[in-house]
N, C-alpha and C positions, 0 to 999 in steps of 0.2 A: 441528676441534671445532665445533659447533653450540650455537645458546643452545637450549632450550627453553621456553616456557612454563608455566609453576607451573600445573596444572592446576584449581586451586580459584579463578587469579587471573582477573580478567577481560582480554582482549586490550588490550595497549596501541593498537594501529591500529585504525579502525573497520574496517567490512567496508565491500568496494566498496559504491558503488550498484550500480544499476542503473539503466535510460536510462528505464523504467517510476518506478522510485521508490528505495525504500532497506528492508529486509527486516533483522532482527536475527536473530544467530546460534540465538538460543535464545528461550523466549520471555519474555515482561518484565511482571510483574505489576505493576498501579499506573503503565502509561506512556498514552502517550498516541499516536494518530495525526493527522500533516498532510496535510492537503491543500493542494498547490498550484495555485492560480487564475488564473496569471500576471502577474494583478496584486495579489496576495494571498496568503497564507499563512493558512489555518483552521486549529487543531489540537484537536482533540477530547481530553479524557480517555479513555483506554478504556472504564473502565467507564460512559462514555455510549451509546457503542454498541449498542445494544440489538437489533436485528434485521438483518439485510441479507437479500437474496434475488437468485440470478443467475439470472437471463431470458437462455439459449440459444437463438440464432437466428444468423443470417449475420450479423449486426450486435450484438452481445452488450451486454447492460446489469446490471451491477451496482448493485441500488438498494439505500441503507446508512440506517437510521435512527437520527440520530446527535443527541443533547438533543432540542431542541426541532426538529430539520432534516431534511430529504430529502435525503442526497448521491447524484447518480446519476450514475454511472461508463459510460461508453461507450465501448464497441471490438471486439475480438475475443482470443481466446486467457485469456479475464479468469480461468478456475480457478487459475491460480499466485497470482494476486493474491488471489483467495476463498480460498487454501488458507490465505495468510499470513492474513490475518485472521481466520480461525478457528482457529486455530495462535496467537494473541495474537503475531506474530512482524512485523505489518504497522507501519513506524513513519511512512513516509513515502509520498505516491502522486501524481503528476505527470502529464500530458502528455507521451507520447513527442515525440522530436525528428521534424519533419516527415520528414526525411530517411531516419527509420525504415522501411520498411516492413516487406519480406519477412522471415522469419526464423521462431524455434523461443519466443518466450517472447511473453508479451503485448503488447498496443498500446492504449497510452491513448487516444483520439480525444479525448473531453472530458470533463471533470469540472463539474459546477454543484451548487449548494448552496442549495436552498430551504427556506423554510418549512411545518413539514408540513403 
């Protein structure tokens, strides 16, 4: 016998992260997204996010204009990440672990957070 989940109910466990950030199953109206700074935690409402733009090149940059701010996201592989945020499905976004590199999914380099 198997339990199943109530189909209208929402998952009791969250869903993994990811070593990038953390991605919600569906998307979430009225939430919010963080940034993590390492030595900080920023979390924006959604509906402050107002534009973002990805610059394709060898070195990829994701610039997000978020309140009054400039977050600009550095790495390579960064469309899974632009997809989630366009997708309102982005809740969290990190610094891959150094350890990361090769692989199939994005790589945070650095995140910073200015003033526009």
């Amino acid at each position: 016998m198997s339990i199943h989940q109530h189909p209208t109910k929402q998952p009791l466990a969250r869903s993994p992260s990811l070593p990038w950030g953390e991605v919600a199953p569906e998307p979430q109206s009225g939430g919010f997204v963080r940034f993590a700074l390492g030595d900080r935690m920023v979390t924006y409402a959604a509906s402050d996010l107002r534009r973002w733009e990805h610059v394709l090149s060898e070195s990829e940059v994701l610039l997000i204009s978020a309140g009054g701010d400039l977050v600009k996201v550095e790495g390579v592989r960064l469309a899974e990440v632009r997809v989630a945020l366009e997708n309102g499905r982005l809740r969290e976004l990190r610094q891959s672990p150094r350890k990361l590199g090769l692989g199939d999914g994005p790589l945070v380099r650095r995140i910073t957070i200015n003033p526009a």
